[in-house]
mmCIF entry with sequence, helices, sheets and N, C-alpha, C, O atoms, coordinates in Angstrom:
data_MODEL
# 
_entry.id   MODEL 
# 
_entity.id                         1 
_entity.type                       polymer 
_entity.pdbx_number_of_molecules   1 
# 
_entity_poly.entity_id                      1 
_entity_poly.type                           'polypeptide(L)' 
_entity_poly.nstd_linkage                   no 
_entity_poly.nstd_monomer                   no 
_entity_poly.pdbx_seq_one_letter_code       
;(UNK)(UNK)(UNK)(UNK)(UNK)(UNK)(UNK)(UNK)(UNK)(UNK)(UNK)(UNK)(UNK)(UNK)(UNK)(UNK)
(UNK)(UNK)(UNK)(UNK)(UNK)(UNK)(UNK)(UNK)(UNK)(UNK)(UNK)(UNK)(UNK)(UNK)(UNK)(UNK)
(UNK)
;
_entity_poly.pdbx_seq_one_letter_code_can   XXXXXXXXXXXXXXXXXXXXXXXXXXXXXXXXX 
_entity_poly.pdbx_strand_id                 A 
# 
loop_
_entity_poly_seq.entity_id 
_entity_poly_seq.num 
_entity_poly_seq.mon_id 
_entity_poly_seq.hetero 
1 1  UNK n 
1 2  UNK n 
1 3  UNK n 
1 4  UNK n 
1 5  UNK n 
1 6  UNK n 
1 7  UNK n 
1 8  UNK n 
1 9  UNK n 
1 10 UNK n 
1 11 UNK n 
1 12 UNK n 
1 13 UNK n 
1 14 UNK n 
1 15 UNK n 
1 16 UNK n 
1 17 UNK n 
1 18 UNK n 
1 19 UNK n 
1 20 UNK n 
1 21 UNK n 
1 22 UNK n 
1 23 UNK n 
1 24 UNK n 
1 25 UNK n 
1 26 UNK n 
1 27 UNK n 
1 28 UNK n 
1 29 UNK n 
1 30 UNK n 
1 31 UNK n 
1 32 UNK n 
1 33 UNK n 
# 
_struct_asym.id          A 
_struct_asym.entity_id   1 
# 
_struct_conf.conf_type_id            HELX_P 
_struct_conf.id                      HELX_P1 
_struct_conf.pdbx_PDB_helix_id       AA1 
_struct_conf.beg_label_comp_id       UNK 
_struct_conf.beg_label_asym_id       A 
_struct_conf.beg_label_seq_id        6 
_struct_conf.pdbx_beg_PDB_ins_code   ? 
_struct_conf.end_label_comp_id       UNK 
_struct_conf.end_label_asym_id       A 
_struct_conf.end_label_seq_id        20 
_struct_conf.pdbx_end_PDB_ins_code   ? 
_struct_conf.beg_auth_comp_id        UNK 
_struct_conf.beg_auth_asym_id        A 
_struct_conf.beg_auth_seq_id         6 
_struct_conf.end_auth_comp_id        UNK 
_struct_conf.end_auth_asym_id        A 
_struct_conf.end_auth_seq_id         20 
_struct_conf.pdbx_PDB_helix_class    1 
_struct_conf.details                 ? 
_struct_conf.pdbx_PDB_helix_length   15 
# 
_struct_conf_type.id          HELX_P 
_struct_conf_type.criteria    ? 
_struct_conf_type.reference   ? 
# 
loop_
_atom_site.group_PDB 
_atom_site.id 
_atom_site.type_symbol 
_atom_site.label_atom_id 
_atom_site.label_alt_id 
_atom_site.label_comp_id 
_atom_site.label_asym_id 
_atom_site.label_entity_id 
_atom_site.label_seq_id 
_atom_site.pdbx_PDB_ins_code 
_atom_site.Cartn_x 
_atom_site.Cartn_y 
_atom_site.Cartn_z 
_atom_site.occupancy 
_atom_site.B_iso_or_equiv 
_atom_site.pdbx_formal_charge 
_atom_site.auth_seq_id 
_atom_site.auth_comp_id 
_atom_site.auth_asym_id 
_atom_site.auth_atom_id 
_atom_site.pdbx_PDB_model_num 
ATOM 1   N N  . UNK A 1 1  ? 0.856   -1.209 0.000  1.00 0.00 ? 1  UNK A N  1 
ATOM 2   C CA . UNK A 1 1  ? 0.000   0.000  0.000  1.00 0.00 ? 1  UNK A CA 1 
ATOM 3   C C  . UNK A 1 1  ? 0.882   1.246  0.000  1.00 0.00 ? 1  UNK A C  1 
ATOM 4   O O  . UNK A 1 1  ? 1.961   1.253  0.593  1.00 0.00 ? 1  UNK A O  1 
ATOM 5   N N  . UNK A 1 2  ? 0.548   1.999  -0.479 1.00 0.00 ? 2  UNK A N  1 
ATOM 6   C CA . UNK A 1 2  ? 1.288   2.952  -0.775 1.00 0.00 ? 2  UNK A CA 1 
ATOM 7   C C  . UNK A 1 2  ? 1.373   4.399  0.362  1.00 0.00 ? 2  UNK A C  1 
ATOM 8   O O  . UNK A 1 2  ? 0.324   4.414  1.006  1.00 0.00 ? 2  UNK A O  1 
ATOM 9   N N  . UNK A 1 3  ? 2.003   5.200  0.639  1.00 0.00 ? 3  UNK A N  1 
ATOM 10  C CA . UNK A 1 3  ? 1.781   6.138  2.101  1.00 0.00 ? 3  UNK A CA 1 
ATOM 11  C C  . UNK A 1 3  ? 0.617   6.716  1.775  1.00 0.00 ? 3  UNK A C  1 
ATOM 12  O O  . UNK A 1 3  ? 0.306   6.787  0.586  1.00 0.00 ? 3  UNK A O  1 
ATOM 13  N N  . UNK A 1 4  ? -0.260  7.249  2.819  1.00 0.00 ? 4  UNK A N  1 
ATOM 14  C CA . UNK A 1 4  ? -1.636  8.000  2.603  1.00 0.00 ? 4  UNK A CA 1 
ATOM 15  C C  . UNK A 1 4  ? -0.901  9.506  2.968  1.00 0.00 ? 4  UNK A C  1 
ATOM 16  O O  . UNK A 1 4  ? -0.254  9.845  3.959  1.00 0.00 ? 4  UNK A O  1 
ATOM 17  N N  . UNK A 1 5  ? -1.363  10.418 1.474  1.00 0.00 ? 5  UNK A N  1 
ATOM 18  C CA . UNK A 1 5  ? -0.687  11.536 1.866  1.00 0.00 ? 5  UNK A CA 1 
ATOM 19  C C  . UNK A 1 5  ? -1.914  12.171 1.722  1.00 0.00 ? 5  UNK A C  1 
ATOM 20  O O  . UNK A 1 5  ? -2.949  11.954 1.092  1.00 0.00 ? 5  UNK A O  1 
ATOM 21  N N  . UNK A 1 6  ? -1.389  13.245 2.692  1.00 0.00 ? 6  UNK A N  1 
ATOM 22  C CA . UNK A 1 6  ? -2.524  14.691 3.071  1.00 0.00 ? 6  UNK A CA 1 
ATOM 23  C C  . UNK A 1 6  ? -3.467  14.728 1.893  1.00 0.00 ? 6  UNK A C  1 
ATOM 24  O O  . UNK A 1 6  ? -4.666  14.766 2.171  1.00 0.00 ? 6  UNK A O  1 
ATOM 25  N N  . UNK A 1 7  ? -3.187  14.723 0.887  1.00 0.00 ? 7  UNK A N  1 
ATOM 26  C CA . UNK A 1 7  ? -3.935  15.435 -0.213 1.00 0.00 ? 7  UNK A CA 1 
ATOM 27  C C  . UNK A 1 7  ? -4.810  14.039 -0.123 1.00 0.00 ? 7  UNK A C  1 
ATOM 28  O O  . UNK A 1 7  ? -5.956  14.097 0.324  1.00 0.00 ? 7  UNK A O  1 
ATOM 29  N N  . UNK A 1 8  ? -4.451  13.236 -0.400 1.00 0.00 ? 8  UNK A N  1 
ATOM 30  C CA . UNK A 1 8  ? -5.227  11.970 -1.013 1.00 0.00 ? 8  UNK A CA 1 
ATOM 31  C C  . UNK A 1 8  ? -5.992  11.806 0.322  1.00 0.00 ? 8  UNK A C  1 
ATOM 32  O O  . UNK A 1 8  ? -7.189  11.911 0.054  1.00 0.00 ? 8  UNK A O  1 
ATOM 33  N N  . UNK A 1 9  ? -5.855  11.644 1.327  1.00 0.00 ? 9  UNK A N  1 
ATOM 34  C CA . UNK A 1 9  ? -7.127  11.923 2.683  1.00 0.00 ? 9  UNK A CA 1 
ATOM 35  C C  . UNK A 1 9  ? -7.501  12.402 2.700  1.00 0.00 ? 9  UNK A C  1 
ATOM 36  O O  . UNK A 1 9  ? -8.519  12.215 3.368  1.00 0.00 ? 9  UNK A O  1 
ATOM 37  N N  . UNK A 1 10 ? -7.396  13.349 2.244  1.00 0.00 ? 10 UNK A N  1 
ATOM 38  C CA . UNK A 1 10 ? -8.511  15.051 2.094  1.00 0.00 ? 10 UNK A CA 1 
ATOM 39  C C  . UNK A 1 10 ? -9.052  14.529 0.898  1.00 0.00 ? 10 UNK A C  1 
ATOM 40  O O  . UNK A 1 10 ? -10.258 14.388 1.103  1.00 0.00 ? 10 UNK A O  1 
ATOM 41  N N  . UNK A 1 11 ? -8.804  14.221 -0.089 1.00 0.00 ? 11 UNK A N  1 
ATOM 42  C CA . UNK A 1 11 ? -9.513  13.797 -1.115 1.00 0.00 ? 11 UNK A CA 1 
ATOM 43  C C  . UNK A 1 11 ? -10.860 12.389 -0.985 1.00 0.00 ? 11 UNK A C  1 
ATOM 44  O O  . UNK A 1 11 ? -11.975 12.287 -1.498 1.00 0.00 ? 11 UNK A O  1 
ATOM 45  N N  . UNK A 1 12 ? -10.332 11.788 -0.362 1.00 0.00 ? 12 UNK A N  1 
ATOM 46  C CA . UNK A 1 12 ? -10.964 10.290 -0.158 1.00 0.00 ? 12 UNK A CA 1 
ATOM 47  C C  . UNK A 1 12 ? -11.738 10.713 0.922  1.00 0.00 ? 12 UNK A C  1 
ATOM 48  O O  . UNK A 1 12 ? -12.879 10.276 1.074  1.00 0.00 ? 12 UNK A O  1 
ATOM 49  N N  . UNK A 1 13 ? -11.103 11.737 1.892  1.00 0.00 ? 13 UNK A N  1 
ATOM 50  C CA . UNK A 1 13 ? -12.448 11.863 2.879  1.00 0.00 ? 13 UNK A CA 1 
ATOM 51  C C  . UNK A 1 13 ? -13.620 12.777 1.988  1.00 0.00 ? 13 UNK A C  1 
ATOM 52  O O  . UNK A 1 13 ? -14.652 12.154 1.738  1.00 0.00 ? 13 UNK A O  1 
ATOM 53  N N  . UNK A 1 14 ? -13.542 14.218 1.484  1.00 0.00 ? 14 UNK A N  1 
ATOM 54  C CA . UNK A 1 14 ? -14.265 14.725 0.627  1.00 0.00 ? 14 UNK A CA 1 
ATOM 55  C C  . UNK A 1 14 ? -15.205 14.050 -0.083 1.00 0.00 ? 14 UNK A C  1 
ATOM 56  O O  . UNK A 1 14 ? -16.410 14.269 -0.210 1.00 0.00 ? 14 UNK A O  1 
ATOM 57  N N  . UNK A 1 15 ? -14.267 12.914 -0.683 1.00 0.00 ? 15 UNK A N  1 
ATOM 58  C CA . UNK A 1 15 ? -15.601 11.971 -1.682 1.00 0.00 ? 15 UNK A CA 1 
ATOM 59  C C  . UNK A 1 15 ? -16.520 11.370 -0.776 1.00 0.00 ? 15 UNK A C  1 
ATOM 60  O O  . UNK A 1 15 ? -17.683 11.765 -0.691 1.00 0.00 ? 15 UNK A O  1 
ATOM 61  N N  . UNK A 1 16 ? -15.920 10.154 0.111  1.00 0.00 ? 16 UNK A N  1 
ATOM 62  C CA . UNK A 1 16 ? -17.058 9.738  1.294  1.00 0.00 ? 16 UNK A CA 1 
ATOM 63  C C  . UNK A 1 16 ? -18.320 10.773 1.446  1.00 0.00 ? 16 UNK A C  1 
ATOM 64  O O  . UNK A 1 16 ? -19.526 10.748 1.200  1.00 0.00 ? 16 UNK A O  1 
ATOM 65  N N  . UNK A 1 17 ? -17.432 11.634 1.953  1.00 0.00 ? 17 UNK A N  1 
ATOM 66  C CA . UNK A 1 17 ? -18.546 13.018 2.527  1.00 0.00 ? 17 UNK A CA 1 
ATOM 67  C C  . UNK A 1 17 ? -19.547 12.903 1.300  1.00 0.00 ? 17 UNK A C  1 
ATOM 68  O O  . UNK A 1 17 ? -20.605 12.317 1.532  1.00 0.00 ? 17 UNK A O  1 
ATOM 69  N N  . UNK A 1 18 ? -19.340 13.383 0.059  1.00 0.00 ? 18 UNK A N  1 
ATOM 70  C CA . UNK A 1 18 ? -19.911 13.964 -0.468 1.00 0.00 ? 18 UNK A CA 1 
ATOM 71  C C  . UNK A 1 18 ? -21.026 12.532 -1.111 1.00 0.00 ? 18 UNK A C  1 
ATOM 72  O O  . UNK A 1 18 ? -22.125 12.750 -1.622 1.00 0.00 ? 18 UNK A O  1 
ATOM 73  N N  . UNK A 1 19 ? -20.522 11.344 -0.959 1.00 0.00 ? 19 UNK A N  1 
ATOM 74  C CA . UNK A 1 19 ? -21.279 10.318 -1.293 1.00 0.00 ? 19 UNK A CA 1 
ATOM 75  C C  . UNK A 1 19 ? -22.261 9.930  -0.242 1.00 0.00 ? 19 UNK A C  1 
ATOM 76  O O  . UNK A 1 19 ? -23.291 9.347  -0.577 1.00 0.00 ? 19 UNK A O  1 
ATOM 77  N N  . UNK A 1 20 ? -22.037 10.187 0.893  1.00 0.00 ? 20 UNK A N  1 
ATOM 78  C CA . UNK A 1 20 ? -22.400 9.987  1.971  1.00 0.00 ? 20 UNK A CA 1 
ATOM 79  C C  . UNK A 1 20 ? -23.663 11.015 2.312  1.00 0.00 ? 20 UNK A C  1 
ATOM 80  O O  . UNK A 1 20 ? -24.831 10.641 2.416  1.00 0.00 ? 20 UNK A O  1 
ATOM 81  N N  . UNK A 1 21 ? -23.156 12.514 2.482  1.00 0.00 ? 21 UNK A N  1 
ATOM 82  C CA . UNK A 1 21 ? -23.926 13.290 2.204  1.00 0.00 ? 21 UNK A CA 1 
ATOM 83  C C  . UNK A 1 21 ? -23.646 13.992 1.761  1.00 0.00 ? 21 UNK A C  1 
ATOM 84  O O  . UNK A 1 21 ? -22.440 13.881 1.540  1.00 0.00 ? 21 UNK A O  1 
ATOM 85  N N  . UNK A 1 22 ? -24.307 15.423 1.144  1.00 0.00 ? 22 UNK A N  1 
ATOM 86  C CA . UNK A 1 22 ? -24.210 16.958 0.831  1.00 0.00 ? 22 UNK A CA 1 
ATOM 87  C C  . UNK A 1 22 ? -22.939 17.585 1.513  1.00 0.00 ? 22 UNK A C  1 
ATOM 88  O O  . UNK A 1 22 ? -22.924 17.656 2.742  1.00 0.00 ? 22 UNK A O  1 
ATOM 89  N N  . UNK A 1 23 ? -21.929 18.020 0.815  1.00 0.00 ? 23 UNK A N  1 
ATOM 90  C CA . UNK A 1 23 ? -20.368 18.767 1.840  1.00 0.00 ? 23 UNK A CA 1 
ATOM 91  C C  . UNK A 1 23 ? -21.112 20.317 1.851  1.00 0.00 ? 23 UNK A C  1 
ATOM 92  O O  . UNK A 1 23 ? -21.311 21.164 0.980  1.00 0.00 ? 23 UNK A O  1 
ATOM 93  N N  . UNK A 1 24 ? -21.429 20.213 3.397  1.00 0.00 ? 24 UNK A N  1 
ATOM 94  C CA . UNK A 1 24 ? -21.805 21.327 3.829  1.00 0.00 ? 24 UNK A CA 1 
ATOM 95  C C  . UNK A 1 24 ? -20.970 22.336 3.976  1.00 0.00 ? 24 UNK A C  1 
ATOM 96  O O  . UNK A 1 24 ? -21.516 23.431 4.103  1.00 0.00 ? 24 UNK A O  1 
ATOM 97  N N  . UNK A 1 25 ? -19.172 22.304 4.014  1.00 0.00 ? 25 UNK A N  1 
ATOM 98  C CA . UNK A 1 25 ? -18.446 22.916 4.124  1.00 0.00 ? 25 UNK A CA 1 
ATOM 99  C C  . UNK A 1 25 ? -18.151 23.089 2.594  1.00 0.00 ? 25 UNK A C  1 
ATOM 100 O O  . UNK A 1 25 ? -17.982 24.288 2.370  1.00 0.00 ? 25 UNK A O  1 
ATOM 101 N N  . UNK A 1 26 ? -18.042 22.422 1.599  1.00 0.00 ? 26 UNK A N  1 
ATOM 102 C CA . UNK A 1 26 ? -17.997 23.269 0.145  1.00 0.00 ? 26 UNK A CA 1 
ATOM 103 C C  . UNK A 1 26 ? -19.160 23.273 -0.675 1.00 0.00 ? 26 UNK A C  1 
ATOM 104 O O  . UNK A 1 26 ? -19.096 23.197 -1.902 1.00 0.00 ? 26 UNK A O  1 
ATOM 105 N N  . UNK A 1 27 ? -20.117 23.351 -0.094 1.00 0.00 ? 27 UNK A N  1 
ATOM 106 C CA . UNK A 1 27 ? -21.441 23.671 -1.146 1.00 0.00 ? 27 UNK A CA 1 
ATOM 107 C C  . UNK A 1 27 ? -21.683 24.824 -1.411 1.00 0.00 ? 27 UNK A C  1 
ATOM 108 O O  . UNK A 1 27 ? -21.567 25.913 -0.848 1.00 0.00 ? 27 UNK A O  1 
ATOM 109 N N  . UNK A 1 28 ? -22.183 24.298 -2.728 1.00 0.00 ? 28 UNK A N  1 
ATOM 110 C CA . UNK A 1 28 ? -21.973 25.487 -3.524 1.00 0.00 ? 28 UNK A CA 1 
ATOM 111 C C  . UNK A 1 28 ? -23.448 26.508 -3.435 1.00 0.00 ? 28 UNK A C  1 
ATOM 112 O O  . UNK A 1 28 ? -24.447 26.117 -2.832 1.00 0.00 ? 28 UNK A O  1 
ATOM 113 N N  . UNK A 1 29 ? -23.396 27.493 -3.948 1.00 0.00 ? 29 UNK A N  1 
ATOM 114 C CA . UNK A 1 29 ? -24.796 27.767 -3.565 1.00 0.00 ? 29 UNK A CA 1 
ATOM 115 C C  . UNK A 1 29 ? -25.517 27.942 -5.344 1.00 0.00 ? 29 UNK A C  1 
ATOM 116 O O  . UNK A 1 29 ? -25.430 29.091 -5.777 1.00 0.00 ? 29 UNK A O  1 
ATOM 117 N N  . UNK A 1 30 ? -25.948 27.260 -5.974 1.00 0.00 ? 30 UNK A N  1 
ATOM 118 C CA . UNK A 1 30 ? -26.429 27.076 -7.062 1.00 0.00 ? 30 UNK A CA 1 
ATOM 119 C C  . UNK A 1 30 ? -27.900 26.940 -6.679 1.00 0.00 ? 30 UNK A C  1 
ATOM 120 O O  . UNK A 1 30 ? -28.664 26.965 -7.644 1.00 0.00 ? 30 UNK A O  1 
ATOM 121 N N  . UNK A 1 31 ? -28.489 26.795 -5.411 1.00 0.00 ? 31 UNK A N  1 
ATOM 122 C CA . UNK A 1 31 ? -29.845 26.780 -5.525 1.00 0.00 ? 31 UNK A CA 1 
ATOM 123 C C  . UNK A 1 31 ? -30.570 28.416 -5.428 1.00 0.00 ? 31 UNK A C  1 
ATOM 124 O O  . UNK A 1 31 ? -31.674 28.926 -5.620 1.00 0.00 ? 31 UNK A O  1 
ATOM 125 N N  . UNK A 1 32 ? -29.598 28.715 -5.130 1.00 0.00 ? 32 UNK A N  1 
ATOM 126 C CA . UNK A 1 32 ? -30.118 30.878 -4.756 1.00 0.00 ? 32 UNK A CA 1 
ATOM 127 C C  . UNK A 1 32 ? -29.841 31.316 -6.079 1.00 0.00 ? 32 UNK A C  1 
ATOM 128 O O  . UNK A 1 32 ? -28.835 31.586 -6.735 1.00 0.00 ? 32 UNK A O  1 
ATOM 129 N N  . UNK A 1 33 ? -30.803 31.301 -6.212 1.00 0.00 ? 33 UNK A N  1 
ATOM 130 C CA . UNK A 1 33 ? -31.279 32.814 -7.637 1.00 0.00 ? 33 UNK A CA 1 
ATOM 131 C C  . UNK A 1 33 ? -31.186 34.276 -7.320 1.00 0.00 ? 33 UNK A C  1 
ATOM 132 O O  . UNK A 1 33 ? -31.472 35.113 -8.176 1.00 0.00 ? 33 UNK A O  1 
# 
């Protein structure tokens, strides 16, 4: 296995999140008109 670097945990956690649920910390605001 290869080292888990910062970026790629931040990345792999982000996706979870965002598969998991809505990333409330980078959502975007596309629903406000």
């Amino acid at each position: 296995m290869l080292p888990a670097h910062p970026g790629l945990l931040l990345l792999s956690f982000l996706f979870l999140a965002d598969a998991d649920s809505p990333p409330k910390f980078t959502r975007i605001p596309e629903n406000q008109t």
